[in-house]
Structures are given as structure tokens and as C-alpha cells.
C-alpha positions, 0 to 999 in steps of 0.5 A: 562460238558466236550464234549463226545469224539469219541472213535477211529475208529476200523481198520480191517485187510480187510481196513488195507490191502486196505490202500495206499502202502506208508501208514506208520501205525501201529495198535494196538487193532484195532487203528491205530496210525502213525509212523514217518520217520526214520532219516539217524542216525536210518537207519545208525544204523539199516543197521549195525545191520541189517548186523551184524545179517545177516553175523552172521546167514549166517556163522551158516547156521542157518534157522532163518530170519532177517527182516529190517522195513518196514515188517508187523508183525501180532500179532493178528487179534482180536483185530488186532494188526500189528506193523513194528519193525525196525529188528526181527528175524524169526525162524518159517518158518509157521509164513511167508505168503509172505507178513508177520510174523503172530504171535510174532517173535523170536527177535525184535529191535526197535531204539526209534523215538526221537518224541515218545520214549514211544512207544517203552519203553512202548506200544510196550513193553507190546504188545510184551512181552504179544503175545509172542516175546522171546526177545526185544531191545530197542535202544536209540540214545539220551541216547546212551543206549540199554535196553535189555528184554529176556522174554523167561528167565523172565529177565524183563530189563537189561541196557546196554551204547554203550560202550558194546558188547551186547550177543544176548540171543536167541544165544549161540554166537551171540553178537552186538559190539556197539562201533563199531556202536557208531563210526558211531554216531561221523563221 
């Protein structure tokens, strides 16, 4: 007869408060589950679309606000449910506490941490599509590659290659030019 296992420990959000500063979790359902340093290729990628979407709600004088990681995004208390997407964009000044999002952002990009792709390509796509996040990227530097979920027009996957300029659905004029990007992959 196979050993009992432990079922995990619920986390929350008083003792996930009280966690070290440098503590790099994430907490889905009340389990929390550790994350990965970024390495320089992530965070070379995730500065220039950080910039790209930056300058772009500055020369609209748009309202909205565009969050690098680490920025805790809390999708439920219970069962508590806190993530740290790489970019996300902001448009409800309500859901900010002046420590983090409080509900589902507008928008979220994730960079697939080659150590654990399906975390973005499934855990985080089910959470984020079920609490409410209008739309999501998932960037793959391995396969060069951004698959592209707007749920708020039902539009459950479209794949794109860094070959693209990529319109930001939220936006009537707001597009990522990837091959300008994809030329920092080769220096």
C-alpha cells in the first residue's frame, strides 16, 4: 500500500505578508509554489516591452499603469490566490493599495521560465482567464514565439513568431514590434 501523502500547507494572506522580503512565491489556492530567478535574456526582453508599453500610455496621456515583476497581483483571498506576472497593465486606479493589484489586471505578459513552461502555458492561463484578466501573452524565448488569449472577445489563442508586430487587443493602436526585440536575442 502506497504511503499517505501530506496534503500542502495552506498559506494565508496574514503569513504571506509576514514572509521575508526576498521571498520569490507565488500562491495559487492557498499553496505556494517557488519561482525562479529571471535570467538576463528575460529581463532584457521584459525591459524593452516594459519600455515599448511605457512610452506608448505616456504619448496617449492614457491613465492605465504598466507594472514590471516583482508587483503582487491578488486574485483572491479565498482561497488565496497571489501571483507576480512579469508586465500587466493597470486601468482601475481601485484595484491599487500601495503594495498591489487587487483583482485581475487588464493586461498580463508572462516570459516562460524555461525550468517550468507549463506554468504559464497552463496554471496561470486557467487562473487568469477564470478571475478575469482581459488579456494575456505568453512570451517563449525557446521557441521564439508569443501566443496571444484576449478573453474578453473570447478569442481563446492566437500564435504569433518574433517575426511579428503583435496589436495589443485592449488598444485601438497599440503594437509590439518583436523583431526589433528579437535583435537583442542575437547580440
Amino acid at each position: 500500500m502506497p504511503g499517505l501523502q501530506t496534503p500542502p500547507e495552506i498559506i494565508t494572506l496574514e503569513q504571506y505578508e509576514n514572509l521575508p522580503e526576498d521571498t520569490r512565491i507565488e500562491v495559487f489556492d492557498g499553496v505556494t509554489y517557488d519561482m525562479v530567478s529571471p535570467s538576463e535574456l528575460h529581463q532584457t526582453i521584459l525591459t524593452e516591452l516594459l519600455v515599448s508599453i511605457r512610452a506608448y500610455l505616456k504619448s496617449k496621456g492614457d491613465k492605465c499603469r504598466v507594472f514590471p515583476a516583482p508587483f503582487d497581483v491578488k486574485l483572491s483571498d479565498k482561497p488565496l490566490t497571489i501571483v507576480q506576472p512579469d508586465i500587466m497593465i493597470v486601468c482601475n486606479k481601485d484595484k491599487l493599495d500601495g503594495k498591489r493589484c487587487n483583482s485581475a489586471p487588464d493586461f498580463i505578459i508572462e516570459i516562460v521560465s524555461p525550468g517550468n513552461p507549463t506554468d504559464d502555458y497552463i496554471r496561470k492561463l486557467y487562473y487568469y482567464k477564470k478571475y478575469g484578466v482581459r488579456e494575456y501573452w505568453i512570451v517563449d524565448l525557446k521557441r521564439k514565439a508569443v501566443t496571444v488569449y484576449f478573453f474578453e472577445a473570447n478569442v481563446l489563442s492566437v500564435p504569433y513568431t518574433f517575426d511579428s508586430t503583435i496589436k495589443v487587443n485592449i488598444y485601438d493602436d497599440l503594437y509590439i514590434n518583436f523583431p526589433a526585440i528579437a535583435d537583442l536575442l542575437d547580440r
